[in-house]
Wavefront OBJ file of the C-alpha trace (Angstrom):
o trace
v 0.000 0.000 0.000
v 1.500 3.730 -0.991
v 2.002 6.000 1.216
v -0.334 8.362 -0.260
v -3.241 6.123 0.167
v -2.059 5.309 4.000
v -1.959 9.607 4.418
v -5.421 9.656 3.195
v -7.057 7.012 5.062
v -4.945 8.019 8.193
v -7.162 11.867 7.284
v -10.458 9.915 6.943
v -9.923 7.892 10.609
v -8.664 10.881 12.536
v -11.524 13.566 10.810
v -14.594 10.623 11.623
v -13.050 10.671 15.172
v -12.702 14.031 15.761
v -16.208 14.905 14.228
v -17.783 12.062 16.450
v -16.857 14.539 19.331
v -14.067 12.522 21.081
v -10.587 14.191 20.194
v -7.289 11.782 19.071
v -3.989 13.109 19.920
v -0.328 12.679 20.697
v 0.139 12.806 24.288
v 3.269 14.622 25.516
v 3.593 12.507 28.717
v 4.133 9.521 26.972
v 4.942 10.190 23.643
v 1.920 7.930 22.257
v -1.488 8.134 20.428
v -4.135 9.063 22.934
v -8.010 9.089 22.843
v -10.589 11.380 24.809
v -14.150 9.908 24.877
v -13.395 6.698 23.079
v -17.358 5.928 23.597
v -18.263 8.149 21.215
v -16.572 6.978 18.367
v -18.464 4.401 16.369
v -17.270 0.553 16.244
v -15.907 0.429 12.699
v -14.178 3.773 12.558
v -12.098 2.625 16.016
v -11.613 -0.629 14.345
v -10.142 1.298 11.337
v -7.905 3.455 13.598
v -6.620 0.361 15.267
v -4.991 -1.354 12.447
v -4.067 2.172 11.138
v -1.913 2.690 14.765
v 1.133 3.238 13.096
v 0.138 5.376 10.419
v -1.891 7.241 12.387
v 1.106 7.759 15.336
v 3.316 8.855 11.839
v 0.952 11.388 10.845
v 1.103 12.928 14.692
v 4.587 13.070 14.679
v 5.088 14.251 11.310
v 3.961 17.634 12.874
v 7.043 17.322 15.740
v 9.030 19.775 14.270
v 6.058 21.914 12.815
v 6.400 26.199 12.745
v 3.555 28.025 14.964
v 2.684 28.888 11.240
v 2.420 25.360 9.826
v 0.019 24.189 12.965
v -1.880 27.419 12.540
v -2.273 26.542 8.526
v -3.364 22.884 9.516
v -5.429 24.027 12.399
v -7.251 26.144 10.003
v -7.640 23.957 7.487
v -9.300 21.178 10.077
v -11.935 23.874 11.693
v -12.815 24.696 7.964
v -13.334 21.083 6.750
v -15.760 20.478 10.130
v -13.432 18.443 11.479
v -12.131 19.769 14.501
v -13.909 23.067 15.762
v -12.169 25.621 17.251
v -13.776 28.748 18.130
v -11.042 31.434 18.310
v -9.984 30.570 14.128
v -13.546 30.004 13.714
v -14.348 33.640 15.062
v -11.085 34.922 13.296
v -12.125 34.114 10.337
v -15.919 35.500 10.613
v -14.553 38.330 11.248
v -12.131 38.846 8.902
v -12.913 37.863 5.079
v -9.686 38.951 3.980
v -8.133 35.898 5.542
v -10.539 33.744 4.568
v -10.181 34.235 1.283
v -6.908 34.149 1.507
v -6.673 30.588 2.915
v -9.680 29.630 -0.342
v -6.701 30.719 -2.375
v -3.758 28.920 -0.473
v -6.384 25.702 -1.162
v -6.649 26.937 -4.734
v -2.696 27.202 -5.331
v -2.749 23.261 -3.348
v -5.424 22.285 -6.122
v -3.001 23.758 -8.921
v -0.325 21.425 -7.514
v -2.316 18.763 -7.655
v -4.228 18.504 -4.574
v -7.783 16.886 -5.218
v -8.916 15.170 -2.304
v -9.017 16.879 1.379
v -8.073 13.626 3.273
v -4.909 13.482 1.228
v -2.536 15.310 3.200
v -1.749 18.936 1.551
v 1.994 19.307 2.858
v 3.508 17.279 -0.151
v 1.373 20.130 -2.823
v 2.584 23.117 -0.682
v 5.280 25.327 -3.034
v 6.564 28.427 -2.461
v 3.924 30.496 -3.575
v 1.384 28.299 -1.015
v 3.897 28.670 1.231
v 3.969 32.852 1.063
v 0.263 32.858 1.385
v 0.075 30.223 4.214
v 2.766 32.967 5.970
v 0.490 35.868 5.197
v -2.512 33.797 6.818
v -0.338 33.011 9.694
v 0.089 37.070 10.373
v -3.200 37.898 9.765
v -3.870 35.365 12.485
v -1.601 36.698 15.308
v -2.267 40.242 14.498
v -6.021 39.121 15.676
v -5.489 37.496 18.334
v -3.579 40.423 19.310
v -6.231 42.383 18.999
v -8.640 40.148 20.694
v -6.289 39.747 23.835
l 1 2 3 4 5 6 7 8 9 10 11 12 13 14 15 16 17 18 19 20 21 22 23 24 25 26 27 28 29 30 31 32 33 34 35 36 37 38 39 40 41 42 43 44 45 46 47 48 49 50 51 52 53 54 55 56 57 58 59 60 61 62 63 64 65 66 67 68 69 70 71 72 73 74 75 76 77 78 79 80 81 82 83 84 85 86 87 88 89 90 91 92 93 94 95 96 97 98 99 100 101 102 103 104 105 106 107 108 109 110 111 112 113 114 115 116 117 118 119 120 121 122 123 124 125 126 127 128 129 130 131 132 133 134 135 136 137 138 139 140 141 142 143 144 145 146 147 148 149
């Protein structure tokens, strides 16, 4: 199996969990893949995420050495696909169209590199014109929460 097709079904597992309502993590304590209201993830989808442990533990730490700007990008990116809400980007973004049309085109530049599917991990499309815009994003963020603190 290709690692592209691992990436996207590791996406698929980790959004179904996250939009269940329980939250899938790395935990800093020990280093390993942890789980926050297990219950409410249905049968099949923590089936899938078992025998996808080490893909799914890959994907976690393939964000280790991640920029504040990188984790804000992919942060982003999950509150706008539903996956994972969070209500500061969320209001951020409300509030300021400029950004969020900024981030449509950082997807659009993606698409132009070839990304088609939004469970196929968008780091191996980013260039450096996605990666100017992501920047740009990643300002517009702090000077918000700047504001907002």
């Amino acid at each position: 199996m290709g690692s592209e097709i691992t990436s996207m079904q590791v996406l698929m597992i980790l959004s179904q969990i996250w939009k269940s309502g329980a939250n899938i993590y790395l935990d800093e304590k020990d280093n390993q893949v942890a789980i926050k209201k297990q219950n409410l993830i249905p049968t099949e989808v923590m089936k899938a995420a078992e025998q996808n442990y080490q893909a799914i533990y890959e994907w976690f730490k393939s964000w280790d050495d991640a920029s504040n700007e990188k984790i804000t990008i992919m942060k982003t990116f999950h509150q706008f696909c539903g996956w994972q809400h969070n209500q500061k980007l969320n209001e951020w973004l409300l509030a300021d169209e400029d950004s969020l049309q900024m981030f449509y085109d950082w997807t659009i530049i993606l698409a132009k590199n070839g990304w088609t599917d939004m469970y196929e991990d968008y780091r191996s499309f980013e260039n450096d014109e996605s990666n100017a815009m992501a920047r740009k994003i990643y300002e517009r963020a702090v000077l918000y929460a700047k504001r907002g603190a």
